[in-house]
C-alpha positions in Angstrom: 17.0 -2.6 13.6 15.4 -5.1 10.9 14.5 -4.5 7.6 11.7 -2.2 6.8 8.6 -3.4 6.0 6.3 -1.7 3.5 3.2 -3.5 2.5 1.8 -1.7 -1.2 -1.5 -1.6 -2.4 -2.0 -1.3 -6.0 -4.8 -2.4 -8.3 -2.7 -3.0 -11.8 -0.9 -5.7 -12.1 1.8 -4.0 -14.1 2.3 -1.2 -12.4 2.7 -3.6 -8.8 5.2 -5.6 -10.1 7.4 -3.0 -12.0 7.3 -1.4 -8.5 7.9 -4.7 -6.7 10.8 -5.4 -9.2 12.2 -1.7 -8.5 12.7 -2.3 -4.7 13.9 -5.5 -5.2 16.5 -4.3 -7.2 17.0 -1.0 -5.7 16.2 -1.3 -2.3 17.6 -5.2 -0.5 16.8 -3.6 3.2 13.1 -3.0 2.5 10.8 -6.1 2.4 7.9 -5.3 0.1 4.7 -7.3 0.1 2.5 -6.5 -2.3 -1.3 -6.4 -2.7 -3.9 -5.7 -5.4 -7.0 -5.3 -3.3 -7.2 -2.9 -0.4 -10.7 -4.1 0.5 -9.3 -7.6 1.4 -6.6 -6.5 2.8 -9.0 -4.7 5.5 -10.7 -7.5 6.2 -7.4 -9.8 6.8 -5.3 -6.7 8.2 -5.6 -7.3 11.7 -3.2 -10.1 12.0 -0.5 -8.0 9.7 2.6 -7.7 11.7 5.6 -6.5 11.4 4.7 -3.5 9.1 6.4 -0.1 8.8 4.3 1.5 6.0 1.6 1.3 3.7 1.8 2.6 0.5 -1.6 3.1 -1.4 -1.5 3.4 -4.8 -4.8 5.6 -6.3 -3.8 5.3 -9.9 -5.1 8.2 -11.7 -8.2 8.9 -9.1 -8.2 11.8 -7.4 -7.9 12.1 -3.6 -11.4 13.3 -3.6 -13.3 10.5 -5.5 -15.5 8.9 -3.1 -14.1 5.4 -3.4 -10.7 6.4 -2.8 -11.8 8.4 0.4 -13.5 5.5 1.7 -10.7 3.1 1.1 -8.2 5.4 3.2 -11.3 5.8 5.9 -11.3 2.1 5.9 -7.2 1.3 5.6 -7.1 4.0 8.5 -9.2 2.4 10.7 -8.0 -1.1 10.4 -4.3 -0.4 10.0 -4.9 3.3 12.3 -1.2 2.5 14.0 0.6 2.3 10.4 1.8 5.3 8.7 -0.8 5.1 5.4 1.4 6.7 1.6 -0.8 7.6 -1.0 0.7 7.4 -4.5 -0.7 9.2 -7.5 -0.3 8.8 -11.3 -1.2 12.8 -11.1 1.2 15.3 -10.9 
């Protein structure tokens, strides 16, 4: 079995790479690509290969905000095969 493949979605650029510099550190099996715009990523996703998981990071949004529901709408239809994670700054 290869390495898993998680591909992350998350707006702030600090927050990304403090969570890109975690794995890296933390986790050598995972490859982690990162990405700061989930509506881009839709429109490029359907050559993605070779992905175990998407992470999407919401920030402090809640689930119910209508621009977060039609980002998962639209990562769920594009990437429908791949397990979608959603990440909250909310407890």
């Amino acid at each position: 079995m290869g390495r898993l493949s998680i591909v992350l979605i998350e707006r702030r650029a600090m927050p990304r790479q403090s969570l890109a510099a975690w794995f890296q550190h933390h986790c050598q099996e995972v490859r982690l690509v990162t990405h700061p715009d989930p509506a881009e990523l839709c429109r490029r996703a359907r050559p993605i290969r070779d992905v175990d998981i998407v992470i999407f990071s919401i920030g402090w949004a809640a689930v119910t905000d209508g621009e977060v529901l039609q980002t998962i709408e639209r990562l769920r239809h594009v990437l429908a095969e791949l397990p979608l994670v959603l990440m909250s700054d909310r407890e």
